[in-house]
C-alpha positions as semicolon CSV with decimal commas, in nm:
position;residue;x (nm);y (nm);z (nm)
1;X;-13,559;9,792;-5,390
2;X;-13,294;9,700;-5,142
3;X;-13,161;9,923;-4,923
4;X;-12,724;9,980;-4,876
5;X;-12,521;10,163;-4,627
6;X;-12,227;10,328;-4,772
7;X;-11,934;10,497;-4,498
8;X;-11,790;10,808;-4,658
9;X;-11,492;11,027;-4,553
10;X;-11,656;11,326;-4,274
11;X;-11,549;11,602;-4,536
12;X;-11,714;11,446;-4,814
13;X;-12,005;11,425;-4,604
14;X;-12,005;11,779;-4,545
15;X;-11,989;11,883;-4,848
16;X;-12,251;11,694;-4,997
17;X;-12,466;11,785;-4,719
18;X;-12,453;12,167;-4,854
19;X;-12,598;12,057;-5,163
20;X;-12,936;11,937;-5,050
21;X;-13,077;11,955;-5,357
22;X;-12,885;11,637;-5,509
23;X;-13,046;11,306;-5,430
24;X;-12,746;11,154;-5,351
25;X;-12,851;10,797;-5,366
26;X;-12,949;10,851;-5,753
27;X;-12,595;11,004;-5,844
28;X;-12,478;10,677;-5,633
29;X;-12,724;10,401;-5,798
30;X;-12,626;10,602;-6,160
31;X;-12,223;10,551;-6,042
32;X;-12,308;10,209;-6,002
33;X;-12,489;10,114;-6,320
34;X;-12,225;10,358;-6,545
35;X;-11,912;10,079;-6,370
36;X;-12,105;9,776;-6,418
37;X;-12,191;9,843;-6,753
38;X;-11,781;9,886;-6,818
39;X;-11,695;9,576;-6,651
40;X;-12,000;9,410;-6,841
41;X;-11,847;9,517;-7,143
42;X;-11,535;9,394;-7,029
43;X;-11,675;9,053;-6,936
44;X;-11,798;9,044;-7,307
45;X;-11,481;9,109;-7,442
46;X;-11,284;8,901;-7,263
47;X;-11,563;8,594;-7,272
48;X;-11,354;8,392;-7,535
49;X;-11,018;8,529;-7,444
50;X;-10,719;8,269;-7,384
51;X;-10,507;8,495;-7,214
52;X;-10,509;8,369;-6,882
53;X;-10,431;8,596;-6,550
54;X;-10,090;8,528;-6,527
55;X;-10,032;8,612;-6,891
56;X;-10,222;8,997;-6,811
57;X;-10,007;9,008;-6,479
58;X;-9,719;8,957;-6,685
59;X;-9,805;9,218;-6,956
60;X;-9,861;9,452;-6,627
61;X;-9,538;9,403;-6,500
62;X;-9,386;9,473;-6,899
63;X;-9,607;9,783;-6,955
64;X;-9,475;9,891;-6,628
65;X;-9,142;9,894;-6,678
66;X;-9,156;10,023;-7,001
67;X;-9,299;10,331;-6,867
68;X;-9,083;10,342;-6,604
69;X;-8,770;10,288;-6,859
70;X;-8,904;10,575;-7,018
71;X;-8,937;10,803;-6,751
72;X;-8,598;10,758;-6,614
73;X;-8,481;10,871;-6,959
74;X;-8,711;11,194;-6,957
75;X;-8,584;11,300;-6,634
76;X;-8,232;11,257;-6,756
């Protein structure tokens, strides 16, 4: 198994260190299989997709402004 070095904020240090019965690395290694399973997924989806990025940027940027559009009209 190979080994990794993580840095984490000092707090969040602290506080994990008051919970010594967690085996940190295995709620870490768990994270990491749990997010590459999503993006695996994703890949799969997307795998015969012809949007291209600059098509999803451009949805972003619409979606964005939508919400924004909307907002400014709640607040109103």
């Amino acid at each position: 198994m190979t080994n990794m070095t993580l840095a984490i904020p000092q707090d969040l240090h602290h506080r994990m260190t008051r919970h010594t019965e967690i085996r940190w690395s295995d709620i870490a290694r768990q994270s990491f299989e749990r997010k590459l399973m999503e993006l695996d997924l994703l890949d799969q989806a997307l795998k015969h997709s012809k949007l291209t990025e600059k098509d999803a940027e451009r949805i972003g940027h619409e979606i964005k402004r939508a919400i924004r559009k909307r907002l400014d009209h709640t607040d109103s």
